[in-house]
N, C-alpha and C positions, 0 to 999 in steps of 0.2 A: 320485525327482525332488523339487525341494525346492520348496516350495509357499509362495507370494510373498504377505503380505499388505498389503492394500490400506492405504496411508495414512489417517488421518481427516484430512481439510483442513476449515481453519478460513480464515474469508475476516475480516477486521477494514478496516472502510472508517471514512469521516469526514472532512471539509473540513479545509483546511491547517490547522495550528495544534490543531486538535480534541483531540491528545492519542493518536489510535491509534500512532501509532510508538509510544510508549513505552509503551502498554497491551501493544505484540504483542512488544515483547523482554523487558517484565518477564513475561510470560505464558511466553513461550519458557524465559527464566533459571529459571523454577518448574516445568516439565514435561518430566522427562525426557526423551528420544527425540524432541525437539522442534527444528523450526528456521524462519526467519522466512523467509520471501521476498518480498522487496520488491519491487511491480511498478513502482517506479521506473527498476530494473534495464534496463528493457524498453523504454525511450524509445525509439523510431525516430532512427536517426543522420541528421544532416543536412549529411552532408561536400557532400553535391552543389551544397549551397548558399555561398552568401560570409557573411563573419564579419555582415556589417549584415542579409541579411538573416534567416541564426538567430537575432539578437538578437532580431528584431523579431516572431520565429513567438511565437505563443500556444501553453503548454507547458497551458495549464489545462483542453483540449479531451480527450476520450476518442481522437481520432483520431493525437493523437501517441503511440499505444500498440502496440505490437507484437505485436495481439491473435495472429494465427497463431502465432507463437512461445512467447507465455505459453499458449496452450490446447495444442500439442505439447509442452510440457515439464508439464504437468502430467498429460495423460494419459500417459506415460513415466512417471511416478513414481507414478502408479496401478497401472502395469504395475511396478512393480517395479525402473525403472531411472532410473539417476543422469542427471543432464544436465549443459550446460555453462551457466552463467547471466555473461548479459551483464556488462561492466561499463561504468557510460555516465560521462562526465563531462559537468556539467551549466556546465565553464567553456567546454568546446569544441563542446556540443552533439553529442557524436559518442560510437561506443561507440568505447572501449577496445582494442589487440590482447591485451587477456589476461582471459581467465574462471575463474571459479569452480566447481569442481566440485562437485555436491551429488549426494550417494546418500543413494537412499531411506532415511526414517526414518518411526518409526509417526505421526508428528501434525507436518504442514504449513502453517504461519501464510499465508497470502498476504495480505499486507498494503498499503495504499496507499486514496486519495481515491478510484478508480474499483474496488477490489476486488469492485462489488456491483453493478457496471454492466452488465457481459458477461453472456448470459442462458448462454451455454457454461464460462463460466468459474461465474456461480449454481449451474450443475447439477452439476457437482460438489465444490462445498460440501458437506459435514456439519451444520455449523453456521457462521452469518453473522451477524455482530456490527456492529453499526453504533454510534460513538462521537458521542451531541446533542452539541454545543457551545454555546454563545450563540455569533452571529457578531462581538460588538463583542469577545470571549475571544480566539476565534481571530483575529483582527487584532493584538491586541495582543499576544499570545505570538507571531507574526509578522514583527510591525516589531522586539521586543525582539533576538529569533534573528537577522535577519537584520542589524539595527544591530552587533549586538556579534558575532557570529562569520563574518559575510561583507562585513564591511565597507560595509555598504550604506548610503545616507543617507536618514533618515526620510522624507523627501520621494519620494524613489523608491521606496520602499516600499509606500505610500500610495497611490502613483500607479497602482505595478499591480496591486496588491489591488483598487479600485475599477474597474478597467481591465479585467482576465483573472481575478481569485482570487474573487470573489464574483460577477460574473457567471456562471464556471464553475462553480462551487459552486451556486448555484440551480437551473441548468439540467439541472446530469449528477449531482452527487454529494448536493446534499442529498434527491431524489424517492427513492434508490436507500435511503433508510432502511429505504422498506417491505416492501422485502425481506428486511431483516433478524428473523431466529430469535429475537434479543437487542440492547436498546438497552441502553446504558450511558451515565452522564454522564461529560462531560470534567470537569466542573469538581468533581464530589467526590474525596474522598482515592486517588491512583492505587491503595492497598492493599486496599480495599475492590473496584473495579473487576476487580480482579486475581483477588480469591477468589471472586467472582461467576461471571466468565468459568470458572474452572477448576473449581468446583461443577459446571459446566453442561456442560462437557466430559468428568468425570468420568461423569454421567448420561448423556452421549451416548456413551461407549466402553462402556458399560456392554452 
């Protein structure tokens, strides 16, 4: 019988803008056997709702999270098996009818703002990385993103950042640092961040 070995998951959390997305895919791009799972994936769909009032749901809460589902596909890829991972569009607030299939591989990013929230999804962590930002950083890597590749106007930008993204941020994801094995800066050289985290994973597969 062939004997299944258990993934190392690595959780990477941090406030919008912070910088973890692109710490957990250049970490991925550098680690073999490796792949990211975004728990953005996991949005709770909101067909049941009308187009005004999805607009209007706060996405910056832990409860718009599909905690059940991210904790069954993560214990499945403990056990050794692949899953189906959502795919959500964040124009229509709904998932997707088509998913992604992931089988298992030896090292699991779970990546996202509440990565560090869930004290079931904590526990099987390996290792948990939480990415400081300054918060006037991530605002403004924010409005720049969201002006130039979603068409957004600074003013709206602005408005829910101050509204949902930093009151969220205070409340759920900036406390969840203390959880963290390893803090990292957003705002020094991503390359540096990068050899850090994978020194540390190195010593933790070890």
């Amino acid at each position: 019988m062939l004997q299944t070995v258990k993934p190392l998951f690595i959780g990477i959390a941090g406030p919008s803008g912070s910088g973890k997305t692109e710490l957990a895919v250049q970490v991925s791009q550098s680690l073999p056997g490796s792949v990211v799972l975004n728990l953005d994936s996991y949005y709770i769909s909101l067909d049941h709702l009308s187009r005004a009032e999805r607009d209007a749901c706060n996405f910056d809460v832990p409860d718009m999270l599909d905690w059940p589902l991210i904790n069954e596909h993560l214990a499945d890829l403990s056990c050794g098996l692949g899953v189906e991972v959502p795919s959500y569009s964040f124009t229509t607030h709904s998932r997707e009818p088509v998913t992604a299939r992931l089988e298992p591989v030896p090292f699991v990013i779970v990546e996202g703002i509440f990565a560090l929230y869930d004290a079931e999804v904590r526990s099987r962590l390996d290792l948990s990385i939480y990415v400081h930002t300054p918060d006037a950083v991530c605002y403004a890597r924010r409005s720049c993103r969201d002006v130039l590749e979603r068409g957004r106007t600074e003013e709206s930008v602005r408005e829910q950042y101050e509204q949902t993204v930093r009151p969220g941020a205070m409340k759920y994801v900036w406390p969840t640092q203390e959880h963290a094995l390893m803090v990292v800066s957003g705002v020094q050289p991503i390359s540096r961040s990068v050899a850090e985290v994978l020194l540390r994973i190195t010593q933790r597969a070890c």
